[in-house]
C-alpha positions as CSV (number, residue, x, y, z in Angstrom):
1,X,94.9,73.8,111.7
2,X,91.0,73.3,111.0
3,X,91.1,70.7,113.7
4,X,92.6,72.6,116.2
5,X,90.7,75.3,115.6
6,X,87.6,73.5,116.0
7,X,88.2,71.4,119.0
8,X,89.2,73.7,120.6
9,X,85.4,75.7,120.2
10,X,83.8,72.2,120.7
11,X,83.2,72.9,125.0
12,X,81.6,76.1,124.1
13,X,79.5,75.7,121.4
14,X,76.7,73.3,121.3
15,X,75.9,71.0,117.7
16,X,72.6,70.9,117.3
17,X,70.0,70.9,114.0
18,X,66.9,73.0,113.2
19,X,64.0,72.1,111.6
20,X,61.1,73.0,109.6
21,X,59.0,71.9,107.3
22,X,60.8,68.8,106.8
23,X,64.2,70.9,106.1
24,X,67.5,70.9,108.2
25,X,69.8,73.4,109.1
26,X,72.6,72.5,111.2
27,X,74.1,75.0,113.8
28,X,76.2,75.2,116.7
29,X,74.8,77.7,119.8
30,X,76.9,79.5,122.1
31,X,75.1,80.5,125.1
32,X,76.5,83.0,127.9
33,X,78.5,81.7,131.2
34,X,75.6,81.4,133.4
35,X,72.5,81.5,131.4
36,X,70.2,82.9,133.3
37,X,66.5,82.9,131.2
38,X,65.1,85.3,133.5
39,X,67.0,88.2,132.1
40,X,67.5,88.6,127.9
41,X,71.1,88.8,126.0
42,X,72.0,90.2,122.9
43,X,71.5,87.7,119.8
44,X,74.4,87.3,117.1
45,X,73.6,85.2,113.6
46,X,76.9,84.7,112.3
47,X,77.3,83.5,108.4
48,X,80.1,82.1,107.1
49,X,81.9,82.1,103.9
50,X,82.2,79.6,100.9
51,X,84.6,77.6,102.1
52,X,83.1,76.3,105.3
53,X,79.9,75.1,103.7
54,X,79.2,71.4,104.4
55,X,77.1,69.1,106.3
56,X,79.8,68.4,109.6
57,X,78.4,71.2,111.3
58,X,82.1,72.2,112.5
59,X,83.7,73.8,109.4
60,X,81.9,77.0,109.6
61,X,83.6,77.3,113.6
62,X,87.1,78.1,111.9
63,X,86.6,81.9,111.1
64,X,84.9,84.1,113.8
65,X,84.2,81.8,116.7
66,X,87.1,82.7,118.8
67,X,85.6,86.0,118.8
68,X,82.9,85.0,121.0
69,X,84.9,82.2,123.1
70,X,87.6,84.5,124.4
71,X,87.4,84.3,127.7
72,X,87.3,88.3,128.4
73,X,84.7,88.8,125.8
74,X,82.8,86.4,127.2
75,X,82.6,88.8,130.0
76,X,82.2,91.8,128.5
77,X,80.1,90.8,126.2
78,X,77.4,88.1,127.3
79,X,75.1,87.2,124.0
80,X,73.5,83.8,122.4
81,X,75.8,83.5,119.4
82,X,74.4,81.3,116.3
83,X,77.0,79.5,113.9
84,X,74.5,77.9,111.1
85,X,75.9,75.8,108.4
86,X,75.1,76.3,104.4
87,X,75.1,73.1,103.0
88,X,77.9,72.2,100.1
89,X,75.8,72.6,97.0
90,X,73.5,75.9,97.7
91,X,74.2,79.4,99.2
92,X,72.9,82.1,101.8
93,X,72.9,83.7,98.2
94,X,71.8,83.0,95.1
95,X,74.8,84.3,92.7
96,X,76.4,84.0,89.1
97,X,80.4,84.3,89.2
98,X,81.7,86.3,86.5
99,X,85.7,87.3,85.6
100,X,87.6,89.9,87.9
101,X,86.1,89.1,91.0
102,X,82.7,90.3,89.9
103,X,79.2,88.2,90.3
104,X,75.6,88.4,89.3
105,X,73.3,88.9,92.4
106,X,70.2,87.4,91.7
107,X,67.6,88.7,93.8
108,X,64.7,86.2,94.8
109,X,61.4,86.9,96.3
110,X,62.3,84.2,98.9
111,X,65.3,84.3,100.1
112,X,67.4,80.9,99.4
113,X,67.1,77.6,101.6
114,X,69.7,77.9,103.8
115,X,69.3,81.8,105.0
116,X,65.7,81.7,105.1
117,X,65.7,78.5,107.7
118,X,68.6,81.1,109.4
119,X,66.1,83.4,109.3
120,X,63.2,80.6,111.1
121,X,66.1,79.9,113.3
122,X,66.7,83.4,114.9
123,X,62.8,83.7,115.4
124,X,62.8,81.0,117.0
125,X,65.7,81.3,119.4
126,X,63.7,85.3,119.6
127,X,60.5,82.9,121.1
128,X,62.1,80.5,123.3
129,X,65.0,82.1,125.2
130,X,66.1,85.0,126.6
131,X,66.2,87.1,123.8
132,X,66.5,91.0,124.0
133,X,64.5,91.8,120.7
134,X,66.8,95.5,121.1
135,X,69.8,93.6,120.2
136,X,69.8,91.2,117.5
137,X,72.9,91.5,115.2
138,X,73.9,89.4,111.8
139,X,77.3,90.0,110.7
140,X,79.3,87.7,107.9
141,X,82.2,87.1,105.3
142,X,82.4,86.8,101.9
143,X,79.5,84.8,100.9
144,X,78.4,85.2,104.2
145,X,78.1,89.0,103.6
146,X,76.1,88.5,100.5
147,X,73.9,86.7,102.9
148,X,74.1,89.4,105.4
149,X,73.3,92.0,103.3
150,X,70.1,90.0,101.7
151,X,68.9,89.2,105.3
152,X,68.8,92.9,106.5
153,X,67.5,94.3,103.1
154,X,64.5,91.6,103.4
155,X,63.9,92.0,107.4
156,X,64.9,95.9,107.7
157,X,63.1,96.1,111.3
158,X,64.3,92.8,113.0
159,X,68.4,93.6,112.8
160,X,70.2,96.1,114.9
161,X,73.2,96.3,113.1
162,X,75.2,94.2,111.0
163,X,78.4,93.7,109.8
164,X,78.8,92.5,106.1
165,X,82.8,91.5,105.5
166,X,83.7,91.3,101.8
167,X,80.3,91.0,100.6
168,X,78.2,92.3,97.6
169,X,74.4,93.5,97.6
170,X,72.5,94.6,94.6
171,X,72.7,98.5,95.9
172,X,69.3,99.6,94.9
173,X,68.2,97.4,97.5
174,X,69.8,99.5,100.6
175,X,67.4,102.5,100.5
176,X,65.8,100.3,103.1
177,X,67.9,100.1,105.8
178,X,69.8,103.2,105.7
179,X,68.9,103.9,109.0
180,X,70.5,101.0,110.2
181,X,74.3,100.8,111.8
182,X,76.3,99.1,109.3
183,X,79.9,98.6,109.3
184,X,81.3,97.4,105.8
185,X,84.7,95.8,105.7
186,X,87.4,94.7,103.1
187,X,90.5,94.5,101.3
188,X,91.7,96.8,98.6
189,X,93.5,93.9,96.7
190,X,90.4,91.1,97.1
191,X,90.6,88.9,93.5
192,X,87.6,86.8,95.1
193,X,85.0,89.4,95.8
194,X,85.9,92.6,93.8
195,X,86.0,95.5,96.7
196,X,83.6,97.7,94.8
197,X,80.8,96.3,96.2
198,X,81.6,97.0,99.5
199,X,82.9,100.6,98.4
200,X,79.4,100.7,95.7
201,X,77.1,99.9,98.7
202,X,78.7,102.4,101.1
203,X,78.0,105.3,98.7
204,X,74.6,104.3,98.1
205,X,74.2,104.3,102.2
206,X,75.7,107.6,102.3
207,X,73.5,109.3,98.9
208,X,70.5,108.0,100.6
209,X,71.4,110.0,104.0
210,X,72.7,107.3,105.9
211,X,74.6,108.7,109.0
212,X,75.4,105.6,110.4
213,X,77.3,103.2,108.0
214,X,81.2,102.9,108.2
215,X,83.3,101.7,105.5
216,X,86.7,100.3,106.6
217,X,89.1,99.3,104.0
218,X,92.3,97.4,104.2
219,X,95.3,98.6,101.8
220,X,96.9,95.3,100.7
221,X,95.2,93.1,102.0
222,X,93.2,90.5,99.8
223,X,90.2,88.8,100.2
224,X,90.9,87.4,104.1
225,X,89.9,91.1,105.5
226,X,88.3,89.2,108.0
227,X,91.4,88.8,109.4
228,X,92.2,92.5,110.6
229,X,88.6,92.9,111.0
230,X,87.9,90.6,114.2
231,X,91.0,92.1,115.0
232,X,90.1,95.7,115.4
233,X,90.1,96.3,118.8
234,X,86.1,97.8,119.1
235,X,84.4,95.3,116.6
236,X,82.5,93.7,119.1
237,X,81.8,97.0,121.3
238,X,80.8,98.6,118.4
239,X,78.4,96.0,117.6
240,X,76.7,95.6,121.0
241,X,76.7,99.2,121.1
242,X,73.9,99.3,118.9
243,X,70.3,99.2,120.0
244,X,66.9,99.3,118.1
């Protein structure tokens, strides 16, 4: 299924590898049905989870691509779309598991490797094509929403709204972007990423005045609440909604 899955993103997104500094990240680019570089498009950094780290650059296609490839999206929704990879042996987070689903954060004055050439990545793409700077959204699963809730909480002003799936944040760390659009997803019965961090970091949005986080949460469902996520029918028009 992996294989199918992937071949059949292959024609839309682009392999390619950044880098700098002497470090590589490698990432696959969708760019809209007739790029034009004289007008700007919405940017989308999408992280993926645990599972899809490697060094292909084609595992971390499986979850979330489709989104962007279906044909009347496409249309609807015209936007560069980044798919980087996280190498097998390090993180867009740096973490500690413990028992029952639960996991030491450990916050870093730099972010890890991987996110922080994401980061480089999105600036780039930001310099040298049609970016608007209005509209640039991270959104991500599992260990991908650890990632995307350390990106926005270390770049508060460069996100427009992000969509952490099944992730975990330090909370003390949100009073930053509470001003921000934030949809939080997952599953009630998750014994991979304990739902009280989703349901711990939407309280803390909301007791630091936050009027524009959501929390959506999925009764018996485990830890693929992706699944019903990219299935809900305004999860991209919510997210291209949003505007700095």
């Amino acid at each position: 299924m992996f294989s199918l899955v992937v071949q059949a993103q292959q024609k839309f997104f682009q392999k390619k590898e950044f880098i700098y500094k002497g470090d590589t990240l490698r990432y696959r680019v969708l760019f809209p049905d007739n790029y034009d570089k004289s007008k700007s498009y919405p940017l989308v950094l999408f992280l993926h989870g645990s599972g899809e780290r490697g060094n292909d650059n084609e595992k971390q296609l499986v979850w979330g691509a489709s989104l962007f490839t279906d044909s009347l999206n496409r249309k609807n929704y015209p936007a560069i779309v980044l798919f980087p990879q996280c190498p097998e042996d390090q993180g867009w987070v740096r973490i500690k598991e413990l028992p029952e689903a639960k996991f030491d954060i450990i916050d870093t004055k730099e972010p890890a490797k991987p996110l922080g050439l994401a980061k480089k990545l999105v600036d780039c793409y930001q310099k040298t094509e049609a970016v608007n700077k209005k509209q640039i959204y991270v959104l991500g699963m599992s260990l991908g929403g650890m990632g995307t809730f350390d990106l926005i909480c270390r770049y508060p002003d460069k996100f427009a709204a992000a969509i952490p799936i099944c992730g975990a944040v330090n909370t003390e760390r949100l009073k930053k972007v509470r001003k921000m659009p934030i949809r939080i997803y997952n599953g009630d019965s998750d014994n991979s990423v304990s739902p009280e961090y989703s349901r711990n970091a939407f309280i803390e949005l909301k007791a630091n005045g936050s009027q524009v986080v959501e929390h959506i949460e999925y009764p018996g469902v485990g830890h693929n609440s992706w699944t019903p996520a990219f299935a809900e029918p305004d999860f991209l028009k919510w997210l291209f909604s949003q505007k700095k």
